[in-house]
C-alpha positions in Angstrom: -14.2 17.5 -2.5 -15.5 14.1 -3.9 -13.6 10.9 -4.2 -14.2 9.5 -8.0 -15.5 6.4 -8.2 -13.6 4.7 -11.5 -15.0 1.4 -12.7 -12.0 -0.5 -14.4 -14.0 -2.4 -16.7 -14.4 0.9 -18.8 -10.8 0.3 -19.7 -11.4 -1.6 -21.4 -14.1 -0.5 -23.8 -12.5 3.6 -23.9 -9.1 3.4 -22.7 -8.3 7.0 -23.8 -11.2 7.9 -21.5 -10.8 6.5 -18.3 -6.4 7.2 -18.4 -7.6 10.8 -18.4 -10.3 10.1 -15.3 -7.8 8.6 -13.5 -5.0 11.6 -15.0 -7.3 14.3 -13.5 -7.4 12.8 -10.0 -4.3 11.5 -9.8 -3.0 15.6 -10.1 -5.6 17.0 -7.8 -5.8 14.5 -4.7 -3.8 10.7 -5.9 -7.4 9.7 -4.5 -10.2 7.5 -6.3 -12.3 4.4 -5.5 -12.3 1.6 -7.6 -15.1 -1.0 -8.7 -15.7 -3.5 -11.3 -11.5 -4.6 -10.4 -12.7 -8.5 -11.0 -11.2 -9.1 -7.7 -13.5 -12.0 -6.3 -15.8 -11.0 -2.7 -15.3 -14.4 -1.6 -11.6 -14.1 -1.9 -11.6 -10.6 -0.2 -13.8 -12.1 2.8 -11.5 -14.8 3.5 -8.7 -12.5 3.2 -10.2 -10.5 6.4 -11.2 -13.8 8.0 -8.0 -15.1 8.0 -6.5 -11.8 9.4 -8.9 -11.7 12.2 -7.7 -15.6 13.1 -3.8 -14.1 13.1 -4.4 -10.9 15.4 -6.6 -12.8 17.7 -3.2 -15.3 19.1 -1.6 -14.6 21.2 1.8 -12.4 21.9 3.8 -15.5 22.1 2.2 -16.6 19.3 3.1 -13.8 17.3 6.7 -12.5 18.6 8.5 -14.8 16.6 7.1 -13.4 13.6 8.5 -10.2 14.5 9.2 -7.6 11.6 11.7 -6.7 14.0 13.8 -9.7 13.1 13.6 -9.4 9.4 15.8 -7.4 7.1 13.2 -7.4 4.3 9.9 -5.9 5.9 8.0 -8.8 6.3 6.6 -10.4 9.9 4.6 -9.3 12.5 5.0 -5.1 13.8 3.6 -5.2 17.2 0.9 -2.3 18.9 2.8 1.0 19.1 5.9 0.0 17.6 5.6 2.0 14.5 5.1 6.1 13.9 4.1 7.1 10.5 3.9 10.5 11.1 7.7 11.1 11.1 7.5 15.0 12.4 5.5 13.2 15.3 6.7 11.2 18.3 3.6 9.7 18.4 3.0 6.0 18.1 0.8 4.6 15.6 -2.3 2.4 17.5 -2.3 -0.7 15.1 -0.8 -4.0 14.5 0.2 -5.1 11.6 1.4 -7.8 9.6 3.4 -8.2 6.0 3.8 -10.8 4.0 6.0 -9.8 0.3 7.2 -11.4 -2.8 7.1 -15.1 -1.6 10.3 -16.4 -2.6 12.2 -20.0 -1.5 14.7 -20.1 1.0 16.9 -21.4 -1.7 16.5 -18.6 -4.4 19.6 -16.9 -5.8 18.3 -13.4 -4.5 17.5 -14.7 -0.9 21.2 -16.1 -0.7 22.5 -13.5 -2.2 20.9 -11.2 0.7 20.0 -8.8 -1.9 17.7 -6.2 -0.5 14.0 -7.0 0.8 15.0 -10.2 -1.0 13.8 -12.4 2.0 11.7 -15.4 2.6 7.7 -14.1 4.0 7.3 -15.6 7.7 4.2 -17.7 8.2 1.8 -18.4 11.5 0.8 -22.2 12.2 -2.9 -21.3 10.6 -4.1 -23.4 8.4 -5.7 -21.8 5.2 -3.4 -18.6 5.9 -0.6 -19.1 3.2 -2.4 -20.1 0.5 -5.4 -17.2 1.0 -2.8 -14.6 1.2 -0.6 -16.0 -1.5 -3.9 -15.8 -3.6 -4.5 -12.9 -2.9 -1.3 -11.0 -3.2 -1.2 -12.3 -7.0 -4.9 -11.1 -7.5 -4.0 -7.6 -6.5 -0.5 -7.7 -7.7 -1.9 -7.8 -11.3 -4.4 -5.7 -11.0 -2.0 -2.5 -9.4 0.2 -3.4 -12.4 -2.4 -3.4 -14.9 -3.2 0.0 -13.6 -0.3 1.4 -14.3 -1.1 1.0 -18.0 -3.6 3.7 -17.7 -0.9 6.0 -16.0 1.3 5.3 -18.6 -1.1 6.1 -21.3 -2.1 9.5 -19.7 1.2 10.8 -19.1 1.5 10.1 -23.0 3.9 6.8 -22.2 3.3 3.6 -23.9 0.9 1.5 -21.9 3.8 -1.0 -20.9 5.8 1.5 -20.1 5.9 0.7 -16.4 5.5 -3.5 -16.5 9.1 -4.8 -16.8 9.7 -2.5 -13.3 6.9 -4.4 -11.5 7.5 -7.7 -12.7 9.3 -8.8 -9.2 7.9 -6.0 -7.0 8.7 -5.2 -3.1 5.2 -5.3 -3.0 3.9 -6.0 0.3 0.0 -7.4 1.5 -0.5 -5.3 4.6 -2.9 -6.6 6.8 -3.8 -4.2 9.3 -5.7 -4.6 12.9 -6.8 -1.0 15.0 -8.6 -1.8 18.3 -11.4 0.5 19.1 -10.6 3.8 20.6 -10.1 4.0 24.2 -10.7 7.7 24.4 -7.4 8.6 25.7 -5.9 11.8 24.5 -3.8 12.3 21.8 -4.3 9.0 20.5 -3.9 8.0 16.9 -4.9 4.8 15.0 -1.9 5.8 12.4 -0.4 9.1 12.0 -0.5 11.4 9.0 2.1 10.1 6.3 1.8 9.7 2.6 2.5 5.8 1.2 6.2 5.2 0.0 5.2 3.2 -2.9 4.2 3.4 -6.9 0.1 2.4 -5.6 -1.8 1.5 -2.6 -5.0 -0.9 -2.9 -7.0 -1.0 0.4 -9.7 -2.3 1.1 -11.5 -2.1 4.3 -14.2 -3.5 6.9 -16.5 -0.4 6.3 -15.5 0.6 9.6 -14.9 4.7 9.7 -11.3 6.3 10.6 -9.5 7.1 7.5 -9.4 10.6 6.2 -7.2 12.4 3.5 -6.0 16.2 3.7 -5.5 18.0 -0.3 -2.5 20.5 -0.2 -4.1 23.3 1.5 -7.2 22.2 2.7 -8.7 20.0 5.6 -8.9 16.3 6.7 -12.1 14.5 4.9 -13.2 11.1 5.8 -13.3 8.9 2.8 -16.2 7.1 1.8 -16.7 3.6 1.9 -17.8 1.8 -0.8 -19.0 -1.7 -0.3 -16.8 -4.5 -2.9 -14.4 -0.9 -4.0 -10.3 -0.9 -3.3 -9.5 2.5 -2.4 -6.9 3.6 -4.4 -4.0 6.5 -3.8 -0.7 7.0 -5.2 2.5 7.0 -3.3 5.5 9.0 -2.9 7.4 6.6 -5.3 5.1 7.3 -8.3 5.1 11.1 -7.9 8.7 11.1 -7.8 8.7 9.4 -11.2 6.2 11.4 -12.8 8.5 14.9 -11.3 5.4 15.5 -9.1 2.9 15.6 -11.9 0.8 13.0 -9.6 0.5 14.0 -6.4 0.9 11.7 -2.7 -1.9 13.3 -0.2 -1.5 13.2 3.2 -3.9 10.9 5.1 -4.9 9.1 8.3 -5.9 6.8 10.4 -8.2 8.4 13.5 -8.8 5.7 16.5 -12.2 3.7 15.2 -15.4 3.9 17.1 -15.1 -0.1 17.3 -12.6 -2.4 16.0 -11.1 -1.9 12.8 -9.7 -3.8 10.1 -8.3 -2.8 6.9 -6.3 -4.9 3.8 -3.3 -3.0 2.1 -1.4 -3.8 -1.3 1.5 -1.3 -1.5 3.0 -1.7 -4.7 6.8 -1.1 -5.2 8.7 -1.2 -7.6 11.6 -3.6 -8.3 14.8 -3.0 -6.0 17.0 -2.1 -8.3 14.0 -0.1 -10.9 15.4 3.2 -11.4 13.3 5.8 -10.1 14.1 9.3 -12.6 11.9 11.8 -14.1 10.0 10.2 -16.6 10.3 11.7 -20.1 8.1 14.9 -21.3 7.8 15.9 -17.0 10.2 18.9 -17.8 13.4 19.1 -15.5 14.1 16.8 -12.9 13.2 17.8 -9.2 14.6 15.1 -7.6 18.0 13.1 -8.4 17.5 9.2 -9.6 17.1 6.6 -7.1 16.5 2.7 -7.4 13.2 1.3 -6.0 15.5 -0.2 -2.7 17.5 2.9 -1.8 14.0 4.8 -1.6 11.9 2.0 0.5 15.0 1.6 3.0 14.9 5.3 3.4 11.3 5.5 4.0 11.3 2.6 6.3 13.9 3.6 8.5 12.1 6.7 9.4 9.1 4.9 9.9 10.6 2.7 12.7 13.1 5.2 14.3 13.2 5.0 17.9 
């Protein structure tokens, strides 16, 4: 198996023709590497540099930006406290730390307590905010835009997808995996497929991360200097009646420390996730965006 490598500047010029690139992997592995996305290096470098300056405080630093405090899936998740692999009782090796939609403390939707509707939690760094902030609108557009594609090869209008993203529960994922310690059983994360519509990562080049197709074995995935590795999530082949397909992948304890960027884009809370039309009859019955996440979530931090 190879990993495609799309650029998404041909979009532009032949639509037609990269929809049905990205069509053809999106039904065989929901796998492909991305270039030419117009996503700045510089911004992607001080991305990771500001990540490195939030995992290298300290615990006390940190606790009080515990996810574990916030409703809406945004703060700090401490080493071990998460298991992605939910036939597993094993514990992810990672820290991690979310920052969503960044909405005011005053917003109608935060008061209202309507779900993952919060305010992001910030550490006393400097250039942090506004870097990620940046960031998460850079990458934002750019999963959205890539839905146009998927709309266009599932024989959709291009737009068909936009007015469901246009307040996402996206969430910037930064992600920290210390260096393996050569203990057995250990896992950097555990096999899971993404809950989402899209996940953009990018990493530090360092290896660990491998993908299983249906029926075959785990393969590392390349890495591709500048390219977002790109994969579709659960929520997405739900919609499409499992036309697209969410592979299984990994995260196997690094050989040195690790560091990896994720953009998992969901869709609006109360989007309604159905089969979309022409995908034949439904396999699953309609959800909204929220009922789905929660669901996912709640497995993923089960005790």
């Amino acid at each position: 198996m190879t990993f495609p490598l799309l650029d998404w500047s041909d979009y532009a010029t032949d639509p037609d023709a990269f929809a049905q690139a990205l069509g053809r992997t999106c039904r065989k592995t929901g796998f492909f590497l991305l270039k030419g996305h117009g996503i700045a290096p510089d911004l992607n470098a001080a991305v990771f540099a500001q990540a490195a300056q939030f995992f290298a405080l300290g615990e006390d630093d940190k606790a009080p930006l515990s996810i574990a405090t916030n409703p809406h899936n945004r703060g700090w998740a401490y080493m071990g406290s998460e298991s992605l692999d939910e036939t597993s009782a094993q514990r992810d090796r990672k820290e991690a730390f979310n920052i969503g939609l960044d909405l005011a403390a005053d917003d109608t939707r935060v008061l209202a307590a309507e779900p993952f509707r919060g305010v992001n939690l910030w550490p006393d760094l400097p250039e942090f905010r506004a870097t990620m902030l940046e960031y998460f609108g850079a990458v934002w557009g750019l999963g959205v835009d890539l839905l146009r594609p998927v709309a266009r090869d599932l024989g959709l209008p291009d737009d068909h997808f936009v007015p469901s993203f246009d307040a996402p529960m996206a969430t910037l994922r930064l992600l920290s995996y210390p260096a393996a310690s050569g203990a057995g059983g250990e896992i950097g994360a555990g096999a899971h497929t993404d809950y989402g519509a899209l996940t953009l990562l990018m990493t530090d080049g360092a290896p660990g991360l491998q993908v299983r197709p249906r029926g075959g074995n785990w393969l590392d995935v390349p890495h591709v200097p500048g390219a977002f590795i790109v994969n579709i999530g659960d929520c997405l082949m739900r919609w499409t009646n499992d036309i697209y397909i969410s592979t299984p992948h990994r995260v196997l304890p690094p050989p040195r420390a690790r560091q990896s960027v994720a953009f998992f884009l969901d869709p609006n809370p109360d989007a309604l996730i159905a089969a979309l039309p022409g995908t034949g009859a439904p396999k699953y019955s309609p959800v909204t965006g929220a009922e789905y996440l929660r669901a996912r979530l709640d497995a993923t931090y089960k005790t």
